[in-house]
Steps between C-alpha positions, in 0.01 A plus 500: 500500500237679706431894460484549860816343612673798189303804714612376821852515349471808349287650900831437650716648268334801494443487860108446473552262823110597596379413175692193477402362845104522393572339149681247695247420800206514243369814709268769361587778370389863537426746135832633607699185505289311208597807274865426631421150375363577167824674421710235588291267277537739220803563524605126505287487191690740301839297615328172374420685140810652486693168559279319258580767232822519520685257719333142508207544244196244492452293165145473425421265197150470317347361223299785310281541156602823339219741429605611112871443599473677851548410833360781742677497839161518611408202429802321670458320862796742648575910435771469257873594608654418149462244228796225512384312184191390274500139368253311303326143580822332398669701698705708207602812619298786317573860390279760713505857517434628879261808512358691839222294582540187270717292272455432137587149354397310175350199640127408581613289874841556668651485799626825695789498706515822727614706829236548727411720784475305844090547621502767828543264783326601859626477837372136467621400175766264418744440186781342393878674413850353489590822712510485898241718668757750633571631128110586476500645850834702388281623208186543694699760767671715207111530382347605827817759561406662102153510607593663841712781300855321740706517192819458718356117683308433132890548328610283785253196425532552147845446486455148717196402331668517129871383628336169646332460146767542318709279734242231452448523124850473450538152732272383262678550209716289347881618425638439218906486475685600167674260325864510578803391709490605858794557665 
């Protein structure tokens, strides 16, 4: 999934047509319309974090040697959403305690299964999701309307962004029917 393709989404909803028509043809941009840009970018940036925190989180695992039983987020390859679970070489689930900034465990090497924050993308980047690209774009408008102070168009946007997640999230799941006789 490309960044750019998500702001030229999110240009036209929010009726950036200018903006999107430069992205599009590759054209350069003036301060005025680069700043325009940069917000976009952000703002599709804060969507991405948002949906890895809370909607379609990314699994990092890594193999670690504890420094007197602690693991310092720090140290980790990713910024740290949430530890899912610590397990040892065997791979025997271990008792941790989660603190702010690391994780203490009784074990010299383990392995460290956590949520991580998504790296900032640019207008260039590229990344991988199980969403479509109008859900981001959804996302990315609601941003750029809270940043603009439109609380009114930034309701609007939030309301569709969050409905198609939900919608989504829920195909996805599997139902389960009670035990019974249907009539």
């Amino acid at each position: 999934m490309l960044v750019k393709d998500i702001i030229l989404k999110a240009c036209i909803f929010t009726a950036n047509d200018e903006l999107a028509n430069l992205v599009e043809e590759g054209g350069g941009l003036d301060e005025e319309m680069q700043n325009l840009l940069d917000k976009f970018v952000k703002c599709f940036n804060l969507v991405r974090n948002e949906i890895a925190s809370e909607y379609e989180p990314l699994l990092k695992e890594e193999i670690v040697e504890t420094e007197k039983g602690k693991i310092l987020f720090s140290s980790l390859q990713e910024k740290v959403v949430e530890v899912v679970s610590v397990k040892d070489m065997n791979d025997n689930s271990l008792v941790f305690k989660n603190f702010d900034n690391y994780v203490e465990v009784n074990c010299p090497k383990v392995k460290i299964y956590y949520n991580a924050y998504p790296q900032t993308l640019t207008i260039d980047g590229e990344f991988n999701s199980t969403l479509p690209e109008r859900v981001y774009a959804y996302g990315t408008a609601r941003e750029y309307y809270f940043i603009e102070s439109l609380y009114e168009d930034a309701s609007i946007w939030d309301e569709r962004f969050k409905n198609s997640l939900q919608n989504l999230i829920r195909k996805k799941s599997q139902t389960i029917m009670p035990v019974g006789r249907w009539v």
